[in-house]
N, CA, C and O atoms as CSV, one atom per row, in Angstrom:
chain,resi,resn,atom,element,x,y,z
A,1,UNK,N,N,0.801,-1.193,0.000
A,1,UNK,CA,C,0.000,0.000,0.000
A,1,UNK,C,C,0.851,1.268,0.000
A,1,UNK,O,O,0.420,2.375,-0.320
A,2,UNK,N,N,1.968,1.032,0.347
A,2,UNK,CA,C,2.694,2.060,0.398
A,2,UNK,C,C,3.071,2.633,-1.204
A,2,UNK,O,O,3.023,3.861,-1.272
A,3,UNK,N,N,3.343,2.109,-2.167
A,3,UNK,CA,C,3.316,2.848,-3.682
A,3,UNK,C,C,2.368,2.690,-3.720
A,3,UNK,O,O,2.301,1.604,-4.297
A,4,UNK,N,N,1.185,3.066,-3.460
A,4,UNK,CA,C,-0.293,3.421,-3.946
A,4,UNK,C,C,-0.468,4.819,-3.123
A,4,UNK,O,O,-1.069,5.826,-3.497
A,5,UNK,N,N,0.072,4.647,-2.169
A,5,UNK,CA,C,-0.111,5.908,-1.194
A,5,UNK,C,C,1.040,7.203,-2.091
A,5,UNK,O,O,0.848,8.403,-2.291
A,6,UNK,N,N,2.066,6.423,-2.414
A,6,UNK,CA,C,3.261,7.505,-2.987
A,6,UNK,C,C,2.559,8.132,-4.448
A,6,UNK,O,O,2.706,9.287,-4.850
A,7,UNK,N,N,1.922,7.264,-4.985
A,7,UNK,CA,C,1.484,7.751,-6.581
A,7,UNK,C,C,0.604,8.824,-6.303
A,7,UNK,O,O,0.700,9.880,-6.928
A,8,UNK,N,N,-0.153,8.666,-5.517
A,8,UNK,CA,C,-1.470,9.848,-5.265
A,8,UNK,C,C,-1.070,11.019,-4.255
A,8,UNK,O,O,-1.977,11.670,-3.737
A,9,UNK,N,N,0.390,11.331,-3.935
A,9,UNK,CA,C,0.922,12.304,-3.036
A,9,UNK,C,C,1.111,13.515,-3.915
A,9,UNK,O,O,0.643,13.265,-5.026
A,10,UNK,N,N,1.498,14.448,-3.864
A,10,UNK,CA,C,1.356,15.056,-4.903
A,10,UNK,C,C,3.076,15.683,-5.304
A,10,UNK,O,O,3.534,16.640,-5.928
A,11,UNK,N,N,3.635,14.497,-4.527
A,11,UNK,CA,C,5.260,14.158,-5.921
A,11,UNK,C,C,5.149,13.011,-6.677
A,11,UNK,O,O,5.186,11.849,-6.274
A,12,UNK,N,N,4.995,13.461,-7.914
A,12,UNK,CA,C,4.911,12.170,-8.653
A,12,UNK,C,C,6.149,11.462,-9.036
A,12,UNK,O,O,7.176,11.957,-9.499
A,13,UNK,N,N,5.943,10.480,-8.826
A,13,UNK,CA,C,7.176,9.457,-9.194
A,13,UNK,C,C,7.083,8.688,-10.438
A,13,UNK,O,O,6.142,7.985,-10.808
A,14,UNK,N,N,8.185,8.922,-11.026
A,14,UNK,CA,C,8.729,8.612,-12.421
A,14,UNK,C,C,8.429,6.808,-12.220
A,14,UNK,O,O,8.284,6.164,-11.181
A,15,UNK,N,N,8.414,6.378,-13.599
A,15,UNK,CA,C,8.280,4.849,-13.755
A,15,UNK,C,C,9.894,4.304,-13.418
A,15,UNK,O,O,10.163,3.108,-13.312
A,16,UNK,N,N,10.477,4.942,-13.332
A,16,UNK,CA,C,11.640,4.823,-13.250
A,16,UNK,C,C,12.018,4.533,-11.513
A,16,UNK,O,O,12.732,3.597,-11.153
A,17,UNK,N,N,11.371,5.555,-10.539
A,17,UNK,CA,C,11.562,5.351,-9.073
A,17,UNK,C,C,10.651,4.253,-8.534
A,17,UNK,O,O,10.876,3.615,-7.506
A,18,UNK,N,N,9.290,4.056,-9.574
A,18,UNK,CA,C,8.169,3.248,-8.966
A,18,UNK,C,C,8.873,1.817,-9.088
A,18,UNK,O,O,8.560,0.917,-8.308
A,19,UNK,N,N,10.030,1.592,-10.295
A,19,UNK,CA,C,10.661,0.597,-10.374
A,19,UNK,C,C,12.115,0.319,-9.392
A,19,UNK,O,O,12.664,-0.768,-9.209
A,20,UNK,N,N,12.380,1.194,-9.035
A,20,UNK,CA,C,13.778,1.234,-7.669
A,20,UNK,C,C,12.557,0.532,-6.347
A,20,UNK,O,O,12.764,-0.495,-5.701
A,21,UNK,N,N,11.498,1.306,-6.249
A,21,UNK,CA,C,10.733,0.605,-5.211
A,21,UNK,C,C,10.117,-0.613,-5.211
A,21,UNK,O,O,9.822,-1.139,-4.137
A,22,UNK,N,N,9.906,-1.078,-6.131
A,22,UNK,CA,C,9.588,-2.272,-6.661
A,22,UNK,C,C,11.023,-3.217,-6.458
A,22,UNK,O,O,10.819,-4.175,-5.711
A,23,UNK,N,N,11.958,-3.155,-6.806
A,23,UNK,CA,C,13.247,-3.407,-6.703
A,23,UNK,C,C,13.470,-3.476,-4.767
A,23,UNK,O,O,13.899,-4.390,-4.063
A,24,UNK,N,N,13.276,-2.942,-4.627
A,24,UNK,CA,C,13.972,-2.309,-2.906
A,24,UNK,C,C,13.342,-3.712,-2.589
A,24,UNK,O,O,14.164,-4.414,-1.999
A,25,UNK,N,N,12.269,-4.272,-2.775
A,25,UNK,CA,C,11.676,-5.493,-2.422
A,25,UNK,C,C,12.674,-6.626,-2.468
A,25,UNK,O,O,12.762,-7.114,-1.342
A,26,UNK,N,N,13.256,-7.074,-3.116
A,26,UNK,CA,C,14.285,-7.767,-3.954
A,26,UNK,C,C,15.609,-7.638,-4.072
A,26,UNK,O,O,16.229,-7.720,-5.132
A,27,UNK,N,N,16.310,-7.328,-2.431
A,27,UNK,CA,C,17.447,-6.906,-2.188
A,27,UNK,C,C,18.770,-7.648,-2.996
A,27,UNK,O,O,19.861,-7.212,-3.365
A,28,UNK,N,N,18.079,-9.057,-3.084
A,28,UNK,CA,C,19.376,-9.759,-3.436
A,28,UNK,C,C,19.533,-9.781,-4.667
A,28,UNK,O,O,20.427,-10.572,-4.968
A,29,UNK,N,N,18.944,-9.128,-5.782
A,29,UNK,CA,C,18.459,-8.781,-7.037
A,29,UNK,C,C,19.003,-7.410,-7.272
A,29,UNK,O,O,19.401,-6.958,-8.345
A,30,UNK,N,N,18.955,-6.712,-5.913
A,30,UNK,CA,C,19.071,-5.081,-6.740
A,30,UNK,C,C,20.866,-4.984,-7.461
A,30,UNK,O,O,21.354,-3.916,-7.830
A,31,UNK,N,N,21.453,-6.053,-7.513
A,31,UNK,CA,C,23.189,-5.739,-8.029
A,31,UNK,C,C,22.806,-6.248,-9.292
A,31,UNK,O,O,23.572,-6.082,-10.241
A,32,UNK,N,N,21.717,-6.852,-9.446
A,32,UNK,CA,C,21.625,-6.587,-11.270
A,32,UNK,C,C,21.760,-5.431,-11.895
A,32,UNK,O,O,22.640,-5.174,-12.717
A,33,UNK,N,N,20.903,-4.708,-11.528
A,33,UNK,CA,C,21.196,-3.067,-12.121
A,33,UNK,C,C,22.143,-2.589,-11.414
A,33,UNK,O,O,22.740,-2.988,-10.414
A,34,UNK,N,N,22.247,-1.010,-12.541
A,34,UNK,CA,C,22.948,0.470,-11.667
A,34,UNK,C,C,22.045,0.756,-11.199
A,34,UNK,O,O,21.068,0.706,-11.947
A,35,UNK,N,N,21.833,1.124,-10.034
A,35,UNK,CA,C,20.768,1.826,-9.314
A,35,UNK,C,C,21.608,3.282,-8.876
A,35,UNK,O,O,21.172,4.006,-7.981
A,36,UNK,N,N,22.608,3.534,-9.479
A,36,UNK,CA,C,23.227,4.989,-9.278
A,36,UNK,C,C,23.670,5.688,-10.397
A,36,UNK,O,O,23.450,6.890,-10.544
A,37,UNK,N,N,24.174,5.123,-11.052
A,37,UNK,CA,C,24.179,5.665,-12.888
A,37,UNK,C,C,22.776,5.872,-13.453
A,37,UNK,O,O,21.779,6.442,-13.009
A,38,UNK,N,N,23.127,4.996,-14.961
A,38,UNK,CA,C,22.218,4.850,-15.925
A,38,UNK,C,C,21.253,4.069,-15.411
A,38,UNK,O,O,20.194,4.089,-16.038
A,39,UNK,N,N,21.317,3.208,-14.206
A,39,UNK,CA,C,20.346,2.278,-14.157
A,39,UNK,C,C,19.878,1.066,-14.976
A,39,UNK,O,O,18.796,0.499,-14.823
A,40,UNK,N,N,21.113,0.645,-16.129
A,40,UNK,CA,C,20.957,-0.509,-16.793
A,40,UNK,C,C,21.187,-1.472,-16.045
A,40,UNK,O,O,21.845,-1.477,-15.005
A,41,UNK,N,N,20.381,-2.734,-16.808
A,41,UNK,CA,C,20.612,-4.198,-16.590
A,41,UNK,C,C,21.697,-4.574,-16.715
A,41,UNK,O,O,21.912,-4.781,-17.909
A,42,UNK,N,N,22.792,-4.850,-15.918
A,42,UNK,CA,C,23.811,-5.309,-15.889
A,42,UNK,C,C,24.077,-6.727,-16.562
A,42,UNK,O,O,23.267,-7.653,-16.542
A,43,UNK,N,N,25.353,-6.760,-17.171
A,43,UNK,CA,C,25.596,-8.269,-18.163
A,43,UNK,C,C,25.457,-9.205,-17.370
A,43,UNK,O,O,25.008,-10.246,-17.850
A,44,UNK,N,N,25.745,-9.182,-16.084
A,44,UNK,CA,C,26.040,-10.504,-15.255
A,44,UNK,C,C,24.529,-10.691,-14.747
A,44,UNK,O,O,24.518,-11.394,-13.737
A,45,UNK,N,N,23.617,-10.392,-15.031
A,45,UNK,CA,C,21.797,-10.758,-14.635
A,45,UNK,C,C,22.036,-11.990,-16.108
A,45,UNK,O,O,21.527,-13.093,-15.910
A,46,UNK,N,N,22.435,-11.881,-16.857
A,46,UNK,CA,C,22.600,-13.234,-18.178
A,46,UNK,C,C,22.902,-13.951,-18.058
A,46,UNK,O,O,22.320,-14.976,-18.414
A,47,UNK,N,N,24.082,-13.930,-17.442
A,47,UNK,CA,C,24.644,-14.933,-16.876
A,47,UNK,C,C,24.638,-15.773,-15.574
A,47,UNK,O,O,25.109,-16.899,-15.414
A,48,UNK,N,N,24.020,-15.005,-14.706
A,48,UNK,CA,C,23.856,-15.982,-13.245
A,48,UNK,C,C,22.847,-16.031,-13.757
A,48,UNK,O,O,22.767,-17.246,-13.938
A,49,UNK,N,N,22.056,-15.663,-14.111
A,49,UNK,CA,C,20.268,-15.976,-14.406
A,49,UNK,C,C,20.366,-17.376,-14.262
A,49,UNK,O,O,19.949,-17.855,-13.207
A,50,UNK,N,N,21.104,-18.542,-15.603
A,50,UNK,CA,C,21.046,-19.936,-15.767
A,50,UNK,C,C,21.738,-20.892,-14.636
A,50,UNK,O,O,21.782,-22.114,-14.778
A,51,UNK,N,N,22.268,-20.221,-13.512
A,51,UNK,CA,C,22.734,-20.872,-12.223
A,51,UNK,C,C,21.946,-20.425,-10.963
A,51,UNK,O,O,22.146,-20.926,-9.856
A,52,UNK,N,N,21.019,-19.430,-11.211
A,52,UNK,CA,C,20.205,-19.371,-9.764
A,52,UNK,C,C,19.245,-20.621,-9.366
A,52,UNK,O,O,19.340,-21.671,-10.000
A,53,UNK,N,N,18.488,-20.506,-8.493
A,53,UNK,CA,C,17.310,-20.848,-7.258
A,53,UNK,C,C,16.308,-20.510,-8.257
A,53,UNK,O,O,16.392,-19.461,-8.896
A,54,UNK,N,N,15.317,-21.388,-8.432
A,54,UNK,CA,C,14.171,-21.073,-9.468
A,54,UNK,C,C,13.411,-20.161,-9.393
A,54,UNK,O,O,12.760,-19.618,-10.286
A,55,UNK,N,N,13.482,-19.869,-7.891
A,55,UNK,CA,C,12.944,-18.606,-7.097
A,55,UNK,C,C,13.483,-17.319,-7.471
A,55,UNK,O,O,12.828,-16.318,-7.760
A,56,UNK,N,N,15.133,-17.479,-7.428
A,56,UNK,CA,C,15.536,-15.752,-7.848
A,56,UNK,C,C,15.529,-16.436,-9.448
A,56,UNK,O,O,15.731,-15.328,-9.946
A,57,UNK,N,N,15.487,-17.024,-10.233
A,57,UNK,CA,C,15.549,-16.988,-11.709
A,57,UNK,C,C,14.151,-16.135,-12.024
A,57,UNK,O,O,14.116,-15.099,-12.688
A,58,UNK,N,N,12.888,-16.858,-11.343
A,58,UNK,CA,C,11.708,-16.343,-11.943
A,58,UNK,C,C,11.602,-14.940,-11.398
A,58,UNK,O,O,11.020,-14.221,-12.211
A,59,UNK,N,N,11.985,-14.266,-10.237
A,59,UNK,CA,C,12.113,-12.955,-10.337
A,59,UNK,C,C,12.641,-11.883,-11.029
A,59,UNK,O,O,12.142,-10.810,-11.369
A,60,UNK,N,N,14.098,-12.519,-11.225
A,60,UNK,CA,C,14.582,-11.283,-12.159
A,60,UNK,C,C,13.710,-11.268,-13.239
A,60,UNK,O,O,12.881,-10.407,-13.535
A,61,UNK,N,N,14.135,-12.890,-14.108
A,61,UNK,CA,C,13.113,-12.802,-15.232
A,61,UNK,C,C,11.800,-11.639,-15.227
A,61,UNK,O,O,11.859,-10.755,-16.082
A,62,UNK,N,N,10.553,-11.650,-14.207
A,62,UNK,CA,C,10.026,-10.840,-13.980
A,62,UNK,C,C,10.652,-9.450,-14.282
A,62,UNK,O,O,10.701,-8.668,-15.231
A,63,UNK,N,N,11.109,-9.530,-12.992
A,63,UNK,CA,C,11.513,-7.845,-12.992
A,63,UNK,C,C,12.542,-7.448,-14.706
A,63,UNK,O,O,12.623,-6.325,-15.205
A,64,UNK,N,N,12.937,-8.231,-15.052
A,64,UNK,CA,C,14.197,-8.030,-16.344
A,64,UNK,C,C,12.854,-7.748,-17.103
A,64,UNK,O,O,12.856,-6.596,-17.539
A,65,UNK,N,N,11.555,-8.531,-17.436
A,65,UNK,CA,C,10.929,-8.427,-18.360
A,65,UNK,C,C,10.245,-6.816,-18.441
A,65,UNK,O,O,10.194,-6.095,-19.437
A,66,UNK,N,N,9.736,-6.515,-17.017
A,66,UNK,CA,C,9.201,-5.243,-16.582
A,66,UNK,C,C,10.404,-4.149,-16.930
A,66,UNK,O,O,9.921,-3.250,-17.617
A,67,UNK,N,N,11.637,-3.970,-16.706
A,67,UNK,CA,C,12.622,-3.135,-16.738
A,67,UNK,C,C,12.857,-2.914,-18.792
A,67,UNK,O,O,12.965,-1.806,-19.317
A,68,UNK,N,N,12.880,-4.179,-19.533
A,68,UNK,CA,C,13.054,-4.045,-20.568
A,68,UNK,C,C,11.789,-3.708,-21.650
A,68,UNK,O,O,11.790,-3.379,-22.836
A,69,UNK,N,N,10.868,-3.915,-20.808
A,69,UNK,CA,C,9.846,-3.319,-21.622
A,69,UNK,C,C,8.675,-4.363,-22.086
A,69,UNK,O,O,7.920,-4.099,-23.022
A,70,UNK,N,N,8.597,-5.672,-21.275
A,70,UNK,CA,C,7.875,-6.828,-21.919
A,70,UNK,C,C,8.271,-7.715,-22.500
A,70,UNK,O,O,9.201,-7.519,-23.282
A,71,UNK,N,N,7.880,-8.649,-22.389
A,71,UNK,CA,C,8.408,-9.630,-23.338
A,71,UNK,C,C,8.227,-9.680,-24.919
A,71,UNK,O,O,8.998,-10.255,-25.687
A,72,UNK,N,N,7.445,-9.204,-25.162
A,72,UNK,CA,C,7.508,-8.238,-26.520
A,72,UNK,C,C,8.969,-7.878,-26.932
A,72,UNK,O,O,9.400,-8.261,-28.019
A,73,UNK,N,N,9.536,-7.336,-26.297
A,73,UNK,CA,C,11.323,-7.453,-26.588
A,73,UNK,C,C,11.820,-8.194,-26.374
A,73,UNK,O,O,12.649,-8.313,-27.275
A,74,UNK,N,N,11.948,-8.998,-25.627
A,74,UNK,CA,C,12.653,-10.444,-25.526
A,74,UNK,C,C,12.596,-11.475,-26.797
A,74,UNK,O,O,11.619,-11.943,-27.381
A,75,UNK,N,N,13.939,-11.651,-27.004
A,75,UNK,CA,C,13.763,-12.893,-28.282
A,75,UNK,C,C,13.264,-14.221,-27.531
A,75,UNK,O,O,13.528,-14.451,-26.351
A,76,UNK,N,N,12.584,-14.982,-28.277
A,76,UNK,CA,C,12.163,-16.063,-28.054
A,76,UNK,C,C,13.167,-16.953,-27.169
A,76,UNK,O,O,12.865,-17.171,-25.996
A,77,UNK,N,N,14.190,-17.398,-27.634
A,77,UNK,CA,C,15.060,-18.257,-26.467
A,77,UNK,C,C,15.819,-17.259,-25.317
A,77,UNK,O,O,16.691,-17.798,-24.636
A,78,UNK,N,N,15.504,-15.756,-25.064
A,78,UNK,CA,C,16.023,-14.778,-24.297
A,78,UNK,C,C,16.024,-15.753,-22.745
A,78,UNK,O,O,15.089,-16.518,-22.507
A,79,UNK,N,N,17.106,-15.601,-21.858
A,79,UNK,CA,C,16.997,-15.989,-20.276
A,79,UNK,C,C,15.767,-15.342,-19.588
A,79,UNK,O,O,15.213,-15.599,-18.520
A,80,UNK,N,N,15.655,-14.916,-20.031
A,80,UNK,CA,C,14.472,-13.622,-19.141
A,80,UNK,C,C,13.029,-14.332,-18.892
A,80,UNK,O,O,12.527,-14.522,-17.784
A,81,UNK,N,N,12.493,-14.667,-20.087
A,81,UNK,CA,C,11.713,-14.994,-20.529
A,81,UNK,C,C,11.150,-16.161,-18.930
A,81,UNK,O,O,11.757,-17.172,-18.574
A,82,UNK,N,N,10.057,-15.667,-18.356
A,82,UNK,CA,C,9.178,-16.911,-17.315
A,82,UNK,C,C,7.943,-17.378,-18.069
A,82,UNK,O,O,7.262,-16.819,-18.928
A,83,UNK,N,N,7.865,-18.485,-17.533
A,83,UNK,CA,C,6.572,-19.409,-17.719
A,83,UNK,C,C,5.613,-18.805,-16.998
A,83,UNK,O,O,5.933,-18.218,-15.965
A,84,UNK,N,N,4.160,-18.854,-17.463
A,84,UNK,CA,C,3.724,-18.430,-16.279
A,84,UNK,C,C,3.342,-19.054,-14.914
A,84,UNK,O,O,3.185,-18.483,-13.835
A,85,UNK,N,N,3.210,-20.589,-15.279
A,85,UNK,CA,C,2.914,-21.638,-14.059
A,85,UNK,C,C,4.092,-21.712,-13.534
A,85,UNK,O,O,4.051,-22.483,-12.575
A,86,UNK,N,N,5.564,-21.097,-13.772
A,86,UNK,CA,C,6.832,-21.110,-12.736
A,86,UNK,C,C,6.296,-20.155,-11.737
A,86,UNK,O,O,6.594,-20.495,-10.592
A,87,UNK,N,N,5.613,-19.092,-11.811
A,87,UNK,CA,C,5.221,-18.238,-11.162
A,87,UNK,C,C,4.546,-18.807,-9.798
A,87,UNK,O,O,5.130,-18.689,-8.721
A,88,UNK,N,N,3.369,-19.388,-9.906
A,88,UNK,CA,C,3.053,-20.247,-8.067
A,88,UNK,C,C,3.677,-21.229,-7.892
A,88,UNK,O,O,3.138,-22.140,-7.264
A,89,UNK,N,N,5.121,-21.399,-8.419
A,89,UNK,CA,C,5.418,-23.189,-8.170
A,89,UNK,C,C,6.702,-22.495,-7.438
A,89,UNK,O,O,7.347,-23.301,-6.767
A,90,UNK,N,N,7.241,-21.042,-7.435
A,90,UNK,CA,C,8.679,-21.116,-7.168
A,90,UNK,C,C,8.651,-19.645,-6.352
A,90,UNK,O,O,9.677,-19.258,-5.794
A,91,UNK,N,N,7.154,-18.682,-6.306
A,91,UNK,CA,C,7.546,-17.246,-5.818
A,91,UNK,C,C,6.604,-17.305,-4.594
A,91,UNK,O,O,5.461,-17.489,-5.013
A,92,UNK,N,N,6.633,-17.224,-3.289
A,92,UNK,CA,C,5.740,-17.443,-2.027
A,92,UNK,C,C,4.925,-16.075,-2.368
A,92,UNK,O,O,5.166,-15.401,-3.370
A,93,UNK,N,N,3.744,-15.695,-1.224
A,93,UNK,CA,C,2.975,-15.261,-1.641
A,93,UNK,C,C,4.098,-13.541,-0.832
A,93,UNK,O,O,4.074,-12.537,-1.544
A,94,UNK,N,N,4.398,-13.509,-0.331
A,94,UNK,CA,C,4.756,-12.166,0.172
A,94,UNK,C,C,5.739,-11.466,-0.890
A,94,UNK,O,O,5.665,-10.271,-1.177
A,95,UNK,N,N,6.728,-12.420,-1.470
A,95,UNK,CA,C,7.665,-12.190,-2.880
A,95,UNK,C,C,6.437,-12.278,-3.701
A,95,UNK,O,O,6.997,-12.113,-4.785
A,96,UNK,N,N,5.391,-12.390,-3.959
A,96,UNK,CA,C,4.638,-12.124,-5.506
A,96,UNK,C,C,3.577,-11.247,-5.281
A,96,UNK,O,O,2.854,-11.079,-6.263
A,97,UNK,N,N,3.184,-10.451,-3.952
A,97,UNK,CA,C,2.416,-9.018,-4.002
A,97,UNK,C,C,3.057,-8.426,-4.244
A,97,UNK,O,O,2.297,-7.471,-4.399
A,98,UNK,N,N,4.459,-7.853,-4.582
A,98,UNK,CA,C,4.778,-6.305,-5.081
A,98,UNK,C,C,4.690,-6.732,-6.871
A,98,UNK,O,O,4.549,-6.000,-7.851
A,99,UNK,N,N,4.755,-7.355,-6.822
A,99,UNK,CA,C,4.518,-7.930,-8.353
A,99,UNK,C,C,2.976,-7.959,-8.831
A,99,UNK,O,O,2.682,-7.585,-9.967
A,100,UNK,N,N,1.919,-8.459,-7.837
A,100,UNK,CA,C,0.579,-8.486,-8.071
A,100,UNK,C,C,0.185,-7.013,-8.460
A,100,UNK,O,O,-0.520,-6.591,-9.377
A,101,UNK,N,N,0.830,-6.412,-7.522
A,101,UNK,CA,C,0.671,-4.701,-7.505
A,101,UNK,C,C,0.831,-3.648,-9.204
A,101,UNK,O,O,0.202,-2.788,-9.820
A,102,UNK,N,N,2.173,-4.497,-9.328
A,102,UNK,CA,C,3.217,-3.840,-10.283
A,102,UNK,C,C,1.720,-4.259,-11.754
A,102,UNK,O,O,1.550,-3.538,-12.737
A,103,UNK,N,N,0.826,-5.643,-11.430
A,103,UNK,CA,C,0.029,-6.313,-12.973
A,103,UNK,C,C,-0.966,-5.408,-12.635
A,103,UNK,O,O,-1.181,-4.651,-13.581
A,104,UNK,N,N,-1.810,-5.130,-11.454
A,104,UNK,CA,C,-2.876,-3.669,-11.441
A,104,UNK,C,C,-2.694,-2.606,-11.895
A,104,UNK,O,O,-3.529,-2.075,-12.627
A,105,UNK,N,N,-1.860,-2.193,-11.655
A,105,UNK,CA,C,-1.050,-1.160,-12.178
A,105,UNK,C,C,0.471,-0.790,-12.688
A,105,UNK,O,O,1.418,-0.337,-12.045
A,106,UNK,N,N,0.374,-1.112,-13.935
A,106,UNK,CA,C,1.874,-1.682,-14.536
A,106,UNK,C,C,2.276,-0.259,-15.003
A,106,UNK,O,O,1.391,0.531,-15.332
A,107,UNK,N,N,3.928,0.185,-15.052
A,107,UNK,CA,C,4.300,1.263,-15.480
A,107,UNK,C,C,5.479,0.195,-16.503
A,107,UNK,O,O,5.590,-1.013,-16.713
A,108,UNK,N,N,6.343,1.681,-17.022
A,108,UNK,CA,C,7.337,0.465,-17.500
A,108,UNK,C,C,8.705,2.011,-17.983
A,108,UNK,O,O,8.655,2.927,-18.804
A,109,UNK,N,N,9.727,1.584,-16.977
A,109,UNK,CA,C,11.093,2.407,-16.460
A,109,UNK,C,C,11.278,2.671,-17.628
A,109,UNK,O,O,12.253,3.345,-17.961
């Protein structure tokens, strides 16, 4: 509730911060990106992607898909790319409300 409370304050926050907060959720995730530069997806999210916990795979994936713009950009064999039944088989329910949040109301960084 708290980014629902921030959107309707009257500083609006860029898709860009609504996604750092979205992120802040996902500590062990946030060294994928710059979160102090440019804020790109870092090369090494490609590469550990295919050695994580099915749990942090299907998150970044998530979050990589949200950060890049959909899977609409993703090539077909892309790492990124989640199933959607990986989704209740590998994310508990407290890791998949800031995400439930993010599909009500989707922005995109």
């Amino acid at each position: 509730m708290q980014l629902q409370h921030a959107k309707n304050s009257t500083h609006k926050m860029t898709d860009k911060d609504e996604f750092w907060q979205l992120l802040a959720h996902y500590p062990d995730l946030e060294r994928y990106w710059d979160t102090t530069g440019t804020g790109e997806l870092r090369d090494t999210a490609r590469k550990d992607i295919l050695r994580m916990r099915p749990r942090d795979a299907t998150l970044l994936g998530i979050l990589a898909s949200i950060w890049l713009g959909g899977l609409a950009r993703l090539k077909e064999n892309d790492c990124f790319r989640v199933d959607l039944t990986d989704i209740p088989a590998y994310i508990d329910r407290c890791d998949l409300k800031p995400i439930l949040d993010w599909l009500i109301d989707p922005y995109w960084p």
